[in-house]
N, C-alpha and C positions, 0 to 999 in steps of 0.2 A: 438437506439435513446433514451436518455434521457426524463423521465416524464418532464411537464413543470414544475412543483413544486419543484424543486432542495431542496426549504429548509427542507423538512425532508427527505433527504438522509441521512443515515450514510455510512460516506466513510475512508477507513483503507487509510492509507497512508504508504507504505512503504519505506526504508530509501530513494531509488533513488530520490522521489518525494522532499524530501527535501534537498537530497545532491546536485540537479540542482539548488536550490535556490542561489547558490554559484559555481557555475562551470563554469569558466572563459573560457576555450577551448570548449565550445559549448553553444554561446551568447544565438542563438534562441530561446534552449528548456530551457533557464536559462529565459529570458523572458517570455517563453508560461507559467512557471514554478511560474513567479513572477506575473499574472495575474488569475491564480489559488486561488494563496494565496490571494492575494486582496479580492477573494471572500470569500473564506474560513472567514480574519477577518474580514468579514461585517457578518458572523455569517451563510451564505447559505446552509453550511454543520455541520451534528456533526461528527466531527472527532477523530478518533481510530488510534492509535502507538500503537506498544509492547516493550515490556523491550527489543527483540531484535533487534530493529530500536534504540532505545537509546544506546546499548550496539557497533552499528555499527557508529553511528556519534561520541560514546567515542574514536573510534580507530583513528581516524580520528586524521589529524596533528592541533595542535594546533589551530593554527589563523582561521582556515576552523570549526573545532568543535566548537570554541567560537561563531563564526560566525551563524551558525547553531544553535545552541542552543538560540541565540538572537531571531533569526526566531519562533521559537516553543515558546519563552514566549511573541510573539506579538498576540498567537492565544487559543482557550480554545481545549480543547483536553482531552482526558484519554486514561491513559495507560492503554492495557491489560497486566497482567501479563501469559508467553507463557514458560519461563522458574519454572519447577519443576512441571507444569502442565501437569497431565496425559492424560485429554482430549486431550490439544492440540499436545500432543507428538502421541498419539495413533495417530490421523489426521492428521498428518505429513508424521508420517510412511507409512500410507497408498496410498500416493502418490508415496513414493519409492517402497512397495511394488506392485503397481498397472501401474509401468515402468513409469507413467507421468513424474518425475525428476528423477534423482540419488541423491545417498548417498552424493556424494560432493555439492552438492546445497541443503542439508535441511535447510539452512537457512532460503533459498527461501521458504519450503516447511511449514514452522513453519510461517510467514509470512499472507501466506496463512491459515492455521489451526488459527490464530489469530482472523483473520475477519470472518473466520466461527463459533467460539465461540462464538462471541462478536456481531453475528447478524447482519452483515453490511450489505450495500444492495450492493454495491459496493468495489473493492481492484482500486487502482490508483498507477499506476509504470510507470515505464520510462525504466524498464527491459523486452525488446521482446525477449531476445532470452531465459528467463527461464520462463519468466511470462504471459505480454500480447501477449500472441497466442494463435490461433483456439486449440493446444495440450493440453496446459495448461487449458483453459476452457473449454473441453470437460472434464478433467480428475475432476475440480471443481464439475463440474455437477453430474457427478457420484459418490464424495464422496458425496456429499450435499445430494443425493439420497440416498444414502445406509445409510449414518448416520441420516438421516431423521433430517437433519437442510433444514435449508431456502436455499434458492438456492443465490448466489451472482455472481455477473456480475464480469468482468473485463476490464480496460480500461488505457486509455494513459490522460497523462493531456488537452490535446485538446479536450478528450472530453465533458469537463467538463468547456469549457471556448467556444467553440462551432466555436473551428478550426480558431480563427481571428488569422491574424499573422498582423501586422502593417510595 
C-alpha cells in the first residue's frame, strides 16, 4: 500500500510506462496509463527516466516516438544518466550474476540499477514478466541490501492511481 502522501514519491518510470501512453491494442492499460500521467503533470510525483528509456522510445517507429516524446515534454522529469556509468553497470550486472534476470534482458536490469542510483522510492512498469514480480523484487531487495542503498518498491500503474478503472 502506498503512503498517503504520494507527492514526495520519487518514481523511475520505465519505457513501458510511457510506451502505453500510445498503445492502441491495449485500450485499458493505455487509459490506466493516461490517468497516471494526469497525476504525474499535476506535479504528485518527482519523476526519474534514463538515457536508456529515451534511447528505447528513439527506436520506436516514427509517428509513436514523436508521439511519445510530446507526452514527456507535458511533464518535468530528469534524466539519469545509466549509460557509461560504472555504478550503475556494476548494479545491473549483479542481477545477472545473482540469476534474477539474464544476459538478454540487461536492459531491464539497467533500468532497474537507474532508480537504485538515483534514490527512487519506487520503479513503475507495465513489464510482469521481467520486472513487476515477487522474483524481481526479492532480487531488488537483496542488491539494495548488499549495495547498502535505500531499498525501492516496485509496482504496476494501478498502483499508483489506486486500481479505478471507469
Amino acid at each position: 500500500m502506498m503512503p498517503v502522501n504520494q507527492q514526495y514519491l520519487k518514481i523511475y518510470l520505465d519505457t513501458s510506462v510511457i510506451s502505453y501512453l500510445d498503445q492502441r491494442d491495449a485500450p485499458e492499460r493505455m487509459a490506466e496509463t493516461h490517468k497516471l500521467w494526469e497525476k504525474i503533470k499535476c506535479g504528485e510525483f518527482k519523476v526519474v527516466i534514463s538515457d536508456i528509456g529515451l534511447l528505447e522510445i528513439a527506436k520506436c517507429e516514427k509517428t509513436k516516438r514523436n508521439t511519445l516524446l510530446g507526452y514527456l515534454n507535458e511533464i518535468d522529469y530528469t534524466v539519469i544518466e545509466v549509460q557509461g556509468n560504472e555504478r550503475a553497470a556494476e548494479i545491473a550486472g549483479r542481477f545477472i550474476g545473482l540469476g534474477v534476470l539474464k544476459q538478454k534482458n540487461f536492459d531491464d536490469c539497467q533500468h532497474i540499477a537507474a532508480a537504485i542510483i538515483s534514490g527512487c522510492d519506487a520503479i513503475v512498469s507495465w513489464n510482469f514478466k521481467h520486472m513487476v514480480n515477487p522474483r524481481t523484487a526479492k532480487g531488488i531487495r537483496a542488491i539494495t541490501t548488499l549495495e547498502g542503498c535505500k531499498d525501492i518498491l516496485i509496482f504496476d500503474p494501478l498502483s499508483f492511481i489506486g486500481g479505478e478503472t471507469e
